[in-house]
TIDO-980434 format. One record per atom (N, C-alpha, C): y, z, x. Coordinates in steps of 0.2 Angstrom, whole numbers, plus 5000, padded with zeros to 4 digits. Last residue first. Layout:
<paros>
Y,Z,X
...
</paros>
This chain:
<paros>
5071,4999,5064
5074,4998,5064
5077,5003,5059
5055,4999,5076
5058,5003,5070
5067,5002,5071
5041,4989,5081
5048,4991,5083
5050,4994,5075
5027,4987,5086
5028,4988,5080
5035,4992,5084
5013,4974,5094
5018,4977,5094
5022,4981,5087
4996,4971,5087
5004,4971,5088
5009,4975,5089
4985,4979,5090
4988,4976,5095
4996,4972,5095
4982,4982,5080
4986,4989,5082
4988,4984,5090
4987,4972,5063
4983,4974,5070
4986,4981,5076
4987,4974,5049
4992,4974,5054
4988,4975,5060
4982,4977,5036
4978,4974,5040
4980,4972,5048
4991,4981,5029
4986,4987,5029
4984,4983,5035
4997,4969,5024
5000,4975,5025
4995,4980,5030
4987,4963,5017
4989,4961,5023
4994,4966,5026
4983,4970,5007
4979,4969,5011
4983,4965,5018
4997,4969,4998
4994,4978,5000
4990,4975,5005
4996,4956,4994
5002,4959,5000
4999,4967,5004
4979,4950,4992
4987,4954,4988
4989,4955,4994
4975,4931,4992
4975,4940,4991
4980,4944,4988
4975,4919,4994
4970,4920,4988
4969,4929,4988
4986,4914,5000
4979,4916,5007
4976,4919,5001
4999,4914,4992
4994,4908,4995
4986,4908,4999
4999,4929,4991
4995,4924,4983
4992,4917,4987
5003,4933,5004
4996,4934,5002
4994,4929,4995
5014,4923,5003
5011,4924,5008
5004,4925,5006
5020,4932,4993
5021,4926,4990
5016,4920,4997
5021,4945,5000
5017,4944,4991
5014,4936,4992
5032,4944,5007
5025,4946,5009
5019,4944,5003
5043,4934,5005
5039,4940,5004
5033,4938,5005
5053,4931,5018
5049,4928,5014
5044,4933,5011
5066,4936,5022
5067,4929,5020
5060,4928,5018
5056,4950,5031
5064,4946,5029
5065,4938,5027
5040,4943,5027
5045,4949,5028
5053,4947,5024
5029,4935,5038
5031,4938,5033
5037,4942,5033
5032,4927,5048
5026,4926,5046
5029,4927,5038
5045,4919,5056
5045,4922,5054
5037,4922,5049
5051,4914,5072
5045,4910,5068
5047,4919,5061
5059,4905,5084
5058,4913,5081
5054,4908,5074
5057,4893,5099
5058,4896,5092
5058,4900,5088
5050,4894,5109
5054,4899,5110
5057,4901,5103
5046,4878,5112
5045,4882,5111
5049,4887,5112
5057,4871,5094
5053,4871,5101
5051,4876,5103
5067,4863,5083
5061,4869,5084
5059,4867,5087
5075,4856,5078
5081,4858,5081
5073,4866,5085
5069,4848,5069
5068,4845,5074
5072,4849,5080
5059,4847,5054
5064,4854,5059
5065,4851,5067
5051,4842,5050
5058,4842,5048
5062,4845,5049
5038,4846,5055
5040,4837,5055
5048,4838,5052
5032,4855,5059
5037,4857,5061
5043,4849,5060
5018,4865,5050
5021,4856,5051
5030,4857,5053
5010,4875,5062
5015,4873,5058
5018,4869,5058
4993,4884,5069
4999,4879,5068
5003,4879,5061
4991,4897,5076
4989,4896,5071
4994,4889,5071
4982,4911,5088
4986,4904,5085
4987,4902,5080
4971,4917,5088
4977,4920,5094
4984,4914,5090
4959,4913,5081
4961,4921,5081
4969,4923,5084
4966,4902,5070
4963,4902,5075
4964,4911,5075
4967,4894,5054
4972,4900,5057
4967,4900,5064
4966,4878,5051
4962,4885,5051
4968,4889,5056
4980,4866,5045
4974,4868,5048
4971,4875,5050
4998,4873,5045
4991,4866,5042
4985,4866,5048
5010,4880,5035
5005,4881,5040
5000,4875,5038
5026,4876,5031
5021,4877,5030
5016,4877,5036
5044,4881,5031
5040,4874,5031
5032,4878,5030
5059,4884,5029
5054,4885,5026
5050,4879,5027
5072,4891,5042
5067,4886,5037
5062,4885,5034
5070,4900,5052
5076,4901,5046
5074,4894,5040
5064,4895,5061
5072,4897,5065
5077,4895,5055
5053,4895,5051
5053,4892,5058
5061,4892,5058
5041,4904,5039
5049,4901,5041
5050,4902,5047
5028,4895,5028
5030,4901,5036
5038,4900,5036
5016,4896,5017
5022,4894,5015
5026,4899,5026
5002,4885,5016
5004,4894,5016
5009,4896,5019
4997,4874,5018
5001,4874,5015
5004,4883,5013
4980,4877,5023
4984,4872,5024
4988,4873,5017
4976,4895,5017
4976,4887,5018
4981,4884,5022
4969,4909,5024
4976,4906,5025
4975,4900,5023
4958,4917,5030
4958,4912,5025
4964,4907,5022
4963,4926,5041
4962,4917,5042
4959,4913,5036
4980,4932,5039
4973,4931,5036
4970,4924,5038
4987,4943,5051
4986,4937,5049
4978,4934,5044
4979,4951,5063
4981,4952,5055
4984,4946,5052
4978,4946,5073
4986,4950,5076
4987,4954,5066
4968,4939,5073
4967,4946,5078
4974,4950,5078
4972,4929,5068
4970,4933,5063
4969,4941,5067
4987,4924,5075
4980,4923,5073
4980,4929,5068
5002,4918,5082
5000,4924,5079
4993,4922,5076
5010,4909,5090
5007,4915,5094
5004,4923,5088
5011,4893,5085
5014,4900,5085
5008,4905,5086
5014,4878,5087
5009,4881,5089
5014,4888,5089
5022,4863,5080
5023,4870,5081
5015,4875,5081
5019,4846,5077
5016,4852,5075
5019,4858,5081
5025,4832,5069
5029,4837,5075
5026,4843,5070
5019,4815,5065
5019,4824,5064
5019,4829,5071
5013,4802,5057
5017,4805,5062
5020,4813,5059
5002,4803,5044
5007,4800,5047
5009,4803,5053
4994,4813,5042
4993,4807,5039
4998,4801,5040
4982,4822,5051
4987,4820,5048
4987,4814,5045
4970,4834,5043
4971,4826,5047
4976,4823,5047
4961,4849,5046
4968,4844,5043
4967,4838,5047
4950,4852,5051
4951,4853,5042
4957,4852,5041
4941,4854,5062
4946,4848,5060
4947,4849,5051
4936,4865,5066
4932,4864,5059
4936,4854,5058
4951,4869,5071
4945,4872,5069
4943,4868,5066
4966,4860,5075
4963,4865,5074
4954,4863,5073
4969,4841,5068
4973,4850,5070
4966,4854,5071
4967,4826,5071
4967,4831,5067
4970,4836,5069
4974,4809,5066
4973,4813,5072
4972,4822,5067
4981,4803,5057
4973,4800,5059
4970,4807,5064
4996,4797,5067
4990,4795,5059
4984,4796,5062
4998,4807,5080
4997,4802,5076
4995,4801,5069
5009,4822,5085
5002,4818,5082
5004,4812,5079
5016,4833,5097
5015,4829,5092
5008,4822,5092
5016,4850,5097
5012,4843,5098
5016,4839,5094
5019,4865,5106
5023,4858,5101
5019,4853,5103
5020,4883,5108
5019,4872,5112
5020,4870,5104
5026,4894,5104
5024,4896,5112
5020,4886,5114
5038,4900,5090
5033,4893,5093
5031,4894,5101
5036,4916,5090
5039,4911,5092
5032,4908,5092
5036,4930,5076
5033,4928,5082
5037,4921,5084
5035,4944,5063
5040,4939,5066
5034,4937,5075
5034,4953,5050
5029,4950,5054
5030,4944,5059
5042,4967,5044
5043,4959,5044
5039,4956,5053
5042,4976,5030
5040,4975,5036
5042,4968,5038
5050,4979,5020
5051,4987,5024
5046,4982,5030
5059,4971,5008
5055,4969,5012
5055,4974,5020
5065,4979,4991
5069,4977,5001
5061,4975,5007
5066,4977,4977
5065,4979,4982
5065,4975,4987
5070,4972,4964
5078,4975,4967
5072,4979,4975
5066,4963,4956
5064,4971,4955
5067,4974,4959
5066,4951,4963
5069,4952,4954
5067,4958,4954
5061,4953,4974
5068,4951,4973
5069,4955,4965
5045,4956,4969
5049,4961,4973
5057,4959,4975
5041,4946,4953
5044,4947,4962
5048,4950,4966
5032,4946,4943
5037,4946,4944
5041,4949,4954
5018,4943,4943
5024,4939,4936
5032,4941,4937
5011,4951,4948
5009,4945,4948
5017,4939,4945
5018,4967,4955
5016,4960,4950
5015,4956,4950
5019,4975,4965
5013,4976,4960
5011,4972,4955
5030,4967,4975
5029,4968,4971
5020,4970,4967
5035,4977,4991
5033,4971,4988
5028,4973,4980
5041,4987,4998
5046,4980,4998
5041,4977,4994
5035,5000,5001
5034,4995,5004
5037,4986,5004
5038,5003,4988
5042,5008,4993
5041,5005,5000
5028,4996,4980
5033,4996,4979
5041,4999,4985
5015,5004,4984
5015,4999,4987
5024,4997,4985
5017,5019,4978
5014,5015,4981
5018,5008,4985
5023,5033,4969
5022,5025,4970
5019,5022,4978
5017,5043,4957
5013,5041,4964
5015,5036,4967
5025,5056,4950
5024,5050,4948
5020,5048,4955
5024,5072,4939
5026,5067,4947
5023,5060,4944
5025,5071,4926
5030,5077,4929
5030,5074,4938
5029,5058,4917
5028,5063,4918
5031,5067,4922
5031,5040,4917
5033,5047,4923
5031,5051,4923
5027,5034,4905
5019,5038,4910
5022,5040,4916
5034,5031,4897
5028,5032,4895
5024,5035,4898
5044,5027,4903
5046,5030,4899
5039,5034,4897
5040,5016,4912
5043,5023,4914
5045,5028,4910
5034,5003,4914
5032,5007,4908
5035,5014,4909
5034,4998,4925
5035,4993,4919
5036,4997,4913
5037,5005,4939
5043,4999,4935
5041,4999,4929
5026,5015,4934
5034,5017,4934
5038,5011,4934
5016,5005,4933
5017,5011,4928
5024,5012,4929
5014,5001,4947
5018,4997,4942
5018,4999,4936
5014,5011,4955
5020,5008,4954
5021,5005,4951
5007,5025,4943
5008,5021,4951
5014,5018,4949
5008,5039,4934
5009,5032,4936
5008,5030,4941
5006,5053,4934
5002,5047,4931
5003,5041,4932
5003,5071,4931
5002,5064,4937
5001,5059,4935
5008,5086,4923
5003,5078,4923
5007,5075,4928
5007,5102,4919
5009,5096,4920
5005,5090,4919
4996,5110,4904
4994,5110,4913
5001,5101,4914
4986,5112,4893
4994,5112,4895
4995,5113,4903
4973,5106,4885
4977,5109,4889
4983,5108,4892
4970,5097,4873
4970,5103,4873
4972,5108,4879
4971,5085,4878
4976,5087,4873
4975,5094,4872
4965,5078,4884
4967,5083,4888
4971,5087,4885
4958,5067,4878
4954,5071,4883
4956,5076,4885
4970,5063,4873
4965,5065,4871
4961,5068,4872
4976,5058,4883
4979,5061,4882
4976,5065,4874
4967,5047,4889
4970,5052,4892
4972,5059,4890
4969,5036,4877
4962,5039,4878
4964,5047,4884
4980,5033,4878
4977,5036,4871
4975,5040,4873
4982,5030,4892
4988,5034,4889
4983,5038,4883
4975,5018,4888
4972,5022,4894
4975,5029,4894
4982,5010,4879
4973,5013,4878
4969,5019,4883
4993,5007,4887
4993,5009,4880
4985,5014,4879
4995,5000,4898
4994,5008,4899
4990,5010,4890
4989,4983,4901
4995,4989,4900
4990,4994,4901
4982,4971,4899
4981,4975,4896
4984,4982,4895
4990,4961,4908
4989,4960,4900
4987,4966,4897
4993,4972,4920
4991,4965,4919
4994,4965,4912
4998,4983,4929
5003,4977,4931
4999,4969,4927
4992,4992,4925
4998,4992,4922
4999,4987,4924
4976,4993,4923
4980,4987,4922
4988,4986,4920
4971,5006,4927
4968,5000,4928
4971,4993,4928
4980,5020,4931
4978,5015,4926
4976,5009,4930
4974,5038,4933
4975,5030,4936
4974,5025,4932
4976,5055,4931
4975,5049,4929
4978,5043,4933
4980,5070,4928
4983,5063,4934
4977,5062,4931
4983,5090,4930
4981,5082,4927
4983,5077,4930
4984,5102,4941
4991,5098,4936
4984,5092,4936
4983,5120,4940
4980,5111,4940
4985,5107,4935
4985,5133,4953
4989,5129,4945
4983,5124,4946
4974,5140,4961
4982,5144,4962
4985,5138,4953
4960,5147,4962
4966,5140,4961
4971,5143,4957
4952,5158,4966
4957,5155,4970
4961,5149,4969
4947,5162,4956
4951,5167,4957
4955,5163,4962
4945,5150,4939
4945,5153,4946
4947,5156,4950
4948,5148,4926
4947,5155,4927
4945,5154,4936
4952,5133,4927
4957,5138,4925
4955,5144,4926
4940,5126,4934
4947,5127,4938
4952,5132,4935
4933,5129,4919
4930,5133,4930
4937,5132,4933
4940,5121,4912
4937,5129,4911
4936,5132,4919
4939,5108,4916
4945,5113,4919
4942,5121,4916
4926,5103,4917
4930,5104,4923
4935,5110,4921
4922,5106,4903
4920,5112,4908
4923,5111,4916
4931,5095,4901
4931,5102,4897
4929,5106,4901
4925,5084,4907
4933,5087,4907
4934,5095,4903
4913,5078,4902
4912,5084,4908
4919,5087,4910
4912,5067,4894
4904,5073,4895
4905,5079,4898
4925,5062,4893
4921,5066,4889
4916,5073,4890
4927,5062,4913
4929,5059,4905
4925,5065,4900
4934,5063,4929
4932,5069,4925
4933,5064,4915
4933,5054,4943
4938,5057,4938
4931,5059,4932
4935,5036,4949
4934,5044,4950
4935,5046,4943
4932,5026,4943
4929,5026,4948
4930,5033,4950
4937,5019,4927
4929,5022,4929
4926,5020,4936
4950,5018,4921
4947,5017,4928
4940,5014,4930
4947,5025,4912
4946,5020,4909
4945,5015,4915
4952,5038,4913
4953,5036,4906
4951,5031,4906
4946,5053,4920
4944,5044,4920
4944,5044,4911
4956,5065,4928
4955,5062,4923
4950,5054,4920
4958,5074,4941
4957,5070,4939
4953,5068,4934
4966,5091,4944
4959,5087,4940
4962,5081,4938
4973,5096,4959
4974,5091,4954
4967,5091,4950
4976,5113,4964
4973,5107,4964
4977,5102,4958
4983,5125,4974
4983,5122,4970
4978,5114,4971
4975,5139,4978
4974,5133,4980
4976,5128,4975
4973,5153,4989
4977,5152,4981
4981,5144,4983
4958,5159,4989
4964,5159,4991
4968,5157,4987
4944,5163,4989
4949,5167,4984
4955,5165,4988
4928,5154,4988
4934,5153,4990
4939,5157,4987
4913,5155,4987
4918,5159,4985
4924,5161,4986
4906,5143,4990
4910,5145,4993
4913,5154,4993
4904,5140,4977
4896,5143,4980
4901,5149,4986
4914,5133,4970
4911,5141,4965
4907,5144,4970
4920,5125,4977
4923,5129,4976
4920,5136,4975
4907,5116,4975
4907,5118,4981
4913,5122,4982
4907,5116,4960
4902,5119,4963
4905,5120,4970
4919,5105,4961
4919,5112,4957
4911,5117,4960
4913,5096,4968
4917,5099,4972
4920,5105,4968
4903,5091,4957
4900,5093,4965
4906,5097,4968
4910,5085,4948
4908,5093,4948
4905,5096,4956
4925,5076,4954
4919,5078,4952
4913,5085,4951
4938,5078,4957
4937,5073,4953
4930,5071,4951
4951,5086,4962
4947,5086,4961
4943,5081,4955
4963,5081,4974
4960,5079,4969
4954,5082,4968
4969,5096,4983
4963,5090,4983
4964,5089,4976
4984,5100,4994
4982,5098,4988
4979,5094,4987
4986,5110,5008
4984,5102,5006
4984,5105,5001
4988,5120,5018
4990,5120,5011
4992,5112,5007
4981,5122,5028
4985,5118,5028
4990,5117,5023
4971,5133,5024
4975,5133,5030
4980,5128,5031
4966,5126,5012
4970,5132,5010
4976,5131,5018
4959,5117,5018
4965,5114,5014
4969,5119,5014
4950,5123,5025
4955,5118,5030
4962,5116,5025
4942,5129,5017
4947,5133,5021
4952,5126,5025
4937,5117,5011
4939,5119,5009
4943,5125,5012
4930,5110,5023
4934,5107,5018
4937,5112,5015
4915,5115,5019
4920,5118,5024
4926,5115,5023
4910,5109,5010
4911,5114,5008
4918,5118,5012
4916,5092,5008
4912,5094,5012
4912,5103,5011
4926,5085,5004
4918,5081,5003
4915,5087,5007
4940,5084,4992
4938,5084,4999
4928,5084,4997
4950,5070,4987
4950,5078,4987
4946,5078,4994
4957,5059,4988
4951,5059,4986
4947,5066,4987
4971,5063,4989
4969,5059,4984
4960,5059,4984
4978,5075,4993
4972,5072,4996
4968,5069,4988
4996,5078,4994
4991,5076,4991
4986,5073,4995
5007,5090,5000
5004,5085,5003
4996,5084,4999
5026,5096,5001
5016,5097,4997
5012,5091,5000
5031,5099,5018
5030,5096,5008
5024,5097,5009
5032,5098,5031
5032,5106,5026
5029,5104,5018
5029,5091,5044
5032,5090,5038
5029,5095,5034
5025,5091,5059
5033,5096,5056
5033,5096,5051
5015,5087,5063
5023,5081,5064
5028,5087,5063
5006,5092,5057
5007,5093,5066
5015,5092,5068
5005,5087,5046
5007,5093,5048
5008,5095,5053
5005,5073,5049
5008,5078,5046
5011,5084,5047
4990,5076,5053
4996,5074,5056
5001,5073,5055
4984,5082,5042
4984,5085,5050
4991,5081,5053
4984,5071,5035
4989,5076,5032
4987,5081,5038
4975,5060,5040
4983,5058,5039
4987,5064,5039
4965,5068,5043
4967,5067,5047
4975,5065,5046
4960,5071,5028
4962,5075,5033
4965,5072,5041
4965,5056,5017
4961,5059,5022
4963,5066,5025
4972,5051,5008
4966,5049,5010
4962,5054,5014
4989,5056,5005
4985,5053,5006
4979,5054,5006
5005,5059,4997
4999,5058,4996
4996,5055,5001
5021,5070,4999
5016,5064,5001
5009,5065,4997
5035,5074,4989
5026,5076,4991
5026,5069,4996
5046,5071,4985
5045,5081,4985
5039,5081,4989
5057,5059,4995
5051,5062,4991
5050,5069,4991
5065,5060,5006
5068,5062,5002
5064,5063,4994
5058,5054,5016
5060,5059,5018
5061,5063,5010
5056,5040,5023
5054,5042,5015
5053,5050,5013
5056,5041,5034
5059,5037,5030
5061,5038,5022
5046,5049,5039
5054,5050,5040
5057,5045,5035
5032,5043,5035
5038,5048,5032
5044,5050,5032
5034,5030,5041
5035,5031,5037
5037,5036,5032
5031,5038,5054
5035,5032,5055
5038,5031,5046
5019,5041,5053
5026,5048,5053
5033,5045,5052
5011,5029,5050
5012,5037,5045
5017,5042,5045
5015,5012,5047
5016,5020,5052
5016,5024,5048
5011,5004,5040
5017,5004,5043
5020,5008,5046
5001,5000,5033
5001,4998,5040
5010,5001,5043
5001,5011,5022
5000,5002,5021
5002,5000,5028
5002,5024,5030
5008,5019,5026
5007,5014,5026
4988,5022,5033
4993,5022,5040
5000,5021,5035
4982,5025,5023
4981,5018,5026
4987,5016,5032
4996,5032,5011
4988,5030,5015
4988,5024,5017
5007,5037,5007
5006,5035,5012
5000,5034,5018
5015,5039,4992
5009,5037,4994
5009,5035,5003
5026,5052,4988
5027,5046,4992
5021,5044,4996
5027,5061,4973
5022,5058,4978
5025,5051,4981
5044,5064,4963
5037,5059,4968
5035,5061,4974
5045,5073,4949
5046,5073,4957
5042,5066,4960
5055,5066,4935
5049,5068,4938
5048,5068,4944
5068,5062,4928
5067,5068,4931
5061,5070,4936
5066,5045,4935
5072,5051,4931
5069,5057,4934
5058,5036,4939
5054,5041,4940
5061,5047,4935
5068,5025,4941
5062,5024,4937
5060,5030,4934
5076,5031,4952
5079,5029,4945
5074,5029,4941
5064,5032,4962
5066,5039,4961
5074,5037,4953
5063,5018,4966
5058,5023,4963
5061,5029,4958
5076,5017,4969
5074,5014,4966
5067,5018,4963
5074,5027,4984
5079,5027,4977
5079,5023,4973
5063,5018,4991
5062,5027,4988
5067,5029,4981
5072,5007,4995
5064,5008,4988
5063,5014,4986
5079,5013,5004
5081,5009,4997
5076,5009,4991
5069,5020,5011
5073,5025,5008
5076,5020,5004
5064,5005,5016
5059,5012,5014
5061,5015,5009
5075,4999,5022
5070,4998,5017
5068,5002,5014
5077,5007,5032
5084,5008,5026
5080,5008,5021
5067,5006,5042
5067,5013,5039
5070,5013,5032
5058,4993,5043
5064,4993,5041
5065,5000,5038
5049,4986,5058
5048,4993,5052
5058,4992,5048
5045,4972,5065
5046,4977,5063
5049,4981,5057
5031,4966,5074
5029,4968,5067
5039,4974,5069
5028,4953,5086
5030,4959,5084
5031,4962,5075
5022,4940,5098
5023,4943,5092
5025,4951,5089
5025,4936,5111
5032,4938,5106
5030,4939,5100
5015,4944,5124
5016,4939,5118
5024,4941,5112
5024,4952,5139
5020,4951,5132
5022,4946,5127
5018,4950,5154
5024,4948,5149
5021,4948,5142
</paros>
C-alpha cells in the first residue's frame, strides 16, 4: 500500500503562466526554460504543457534527446552549449542550439572543421561574471562565429544578476549593449524577473522565463498571487498518528522543541527523503484539512510534525497540504532560509507524481 504522499502536476497552471509570460514578452518569441527536469516537474510532462512556446531551453543533452525522442520539433536551447568536440555533430544531428560562451568551444568548432548549418547563441557577461564573452574577447567571438562556414545566424543573450533586486537591469543593459553595439544579430535577454519587472527594456527578440511558468514568484517583494501566477505543483500528504503532549515534553530529533502547554501533534508522512527541506524550522507555515497551522521540531527523513492544537476536526487520514494549492511554495521555502526554485528541483523521485 503506498504512503499517501504525492506531488501533483497542474498542466492548466503551466499553459496559464505561459500566457502571462507571453503578455509581458508582446512580440518577442519565448524559450520555455525546462531544465532540471522542468524545475522538478517532469520534462515531457511539462513540455506538453507548455506547448505554445516557439523554444525550449535546456542543460544538457540528454534533456533535449529526450525531447526529441518525445516528438517535439522546436528549436531547443543548450544553455551551457556543449563541452566536448564530438558534441558538436550531435547538435547539428538534432538540431540543438549551443550557447556559445567561451573561446574553447570556438576553437572546438574551428579544429573540428564543422560545415553544417548551426545556429548558435554568443553569450555576452555584462556583469554576471560566470559565463560569457566581455571586453577582452566579444569582438573576436563573434568575428569567428560570423565568417564560419558552418553557423548558420547568432543571436546575443545576456543574464542579469539582479532583476528581481535593488540593483535592476539598468548597468547590465548599458554595459551589454556596448559591448555589442557594433553587431546586428537579434537578442536573448530576459529571465523571469526581467520580463515581469522590466519588459519593456529587455524582451527583445526571445525572452527565457523560468521559474515563473512554474507558479512562483522571482520576487522577494512580491508574490506569485499579486503577479497573477497559478501554483503548477502541489506537494500534498495525510496526518498517518496524532500525539498528544504535555508541558514540558519534547518532539522529534535533537529534542529541539518543547512544548509549553498542552499540545495535539499530527505526524505527516512526508521527510526530507520525499524533498522536503530538513532545515525547515519550528514555525514553517503547513495546511491541515484547509487550515493553516505550522511545523514544530526537526523534519525527520520519513516524518515530520505539526501543531494540530487548533484543528481538532484533524486525525489520522487528514489531507495535509506541504506546498502548492492554498500555499505558495515561495512563502514555504523563505521560511526554510531558500528559494522555491530549490525545493521545486528537489522533489524526490520516490514521490509519487499525478498530472492534472
Amino acid at each position: 500500500m503506498p504512503r499517501p504522499i504525492r506531488a501533483t502536476i497542474n498542466a492548466a497552471a503551466l499553459a496559464h503562466n505561459l500566457a502571462l509570460a507571453r503578455r509581458h514578452a508582446g512580440p518577442a518569441k519565448i524559450w520555455s526554460v525546462l531544465k532540471a527536469n522542468a524545475y522538478g516537474h517532469g520534462l515531457l510532462r511539462a513540455a506538453r504543457a507548455l506547448e505554445g512556446a516557439e523554444g525550449f531551453a535546456v542543460l544538457d543533452f540528454v534533456e533535449a534527446l529526450r525531447l526529441r525522442d518525445a516528438g517535439v520539433a522546436k528549436p531547443i536551447l543548450m544553455l551551457e552549449g556543449f563541452f566536448k568536440p564530438a558534441d558538436i555533430e550531435l547538435l547539428a544531428k538534432h538540431r540543438l542550439t549551443p550557447v556559445i560562451h567561451n573561446i574553447e568551444q570556438i576553437e572546438m568548432l574551428e579544429k573540428t572543421g564543422f560545415a553544417g548549418e548551426l545556429p548558435v547563441y554568443l553569450k555576452v557577461n555584462s556583469g554576471m561574471n560566470r559565463l560569457g564573452f566581455t571586453v577582452d574577447n566579444v569582438r573576436l567571438a563573434w568575428n569567428a562565429l560570423d565568417v564560419h562556414a558552418g553557423v548558420e545566424s547568432v543571436t546575443l543573450m545576456t543574464h542579469f544578476a539582479d532583476a528581481d533586486g535593488e540593483g535592476g537591469v539598468a548597468a547590465q543593459l548599458q554595459w551589454f549593449r556596448e559591448l555589442t553595439q557594433p553587431f546586428e544579430a537579434p537578442c536573448s535577454l530576459a529571465n523571469s524577473a526581467a520580463l515581469l519587472r522590466y519588459p519593456e527594456q529587455t524582451r527583445a527578440d526571445w525572452v527565457r522565463p523560468g521559474i515563473m511558468l512554474y507558479g512562483c514568484s522571482p520576487f522577494g517583494f512580491k508574490s506569485a498571487a499579486e503577479i497573477g501566477l497559478q501554483p503548477a505543483m502541489t506537494l500534498a500528504s495525510e496526518i498517518i498518528a496524532v500525539q498528544h503532549l504535555q508541558a514540558g515534553e519534547w518532539i522529534g530529533y535533537g529534542q529541539s522543541f518543547q512544548a509549553t502547554q498542552e499540545m495535539t501533534i499530527g505526524v505527516i508522512a512526508c521527510g526530507y527523503a520525499d524533498g522536503y527541506p530538513r532545515h525547515a524550522p519550528t514555525g514553517t507555515p503547513v495546511l491541515v484539512a484547509g487550515q493553516r497551522t505550522q511545523t514544530v521540531g526537526r523534519v525527520s527523513m520519513d516524518m515530520m510534525c505539526v501543531d494540530i492544537s487548533d484543528i481538532p476536526e484533524a486525525y489520522a487520514g487528514t489531507p495535509v497540504t506541504l506546498w502548492g494549492d492554498g500555499l505558495s511554495c515561495d512563502e514555504v521555502a523563505a521560511s526554510a532560509g531558500t528559494v522555491s526554485y530549490e525545493l521545486l528541483c528537489a522533489l524526490a523521485p520516490r514521490v509519487p507524481v499525478l498530472e492534472v
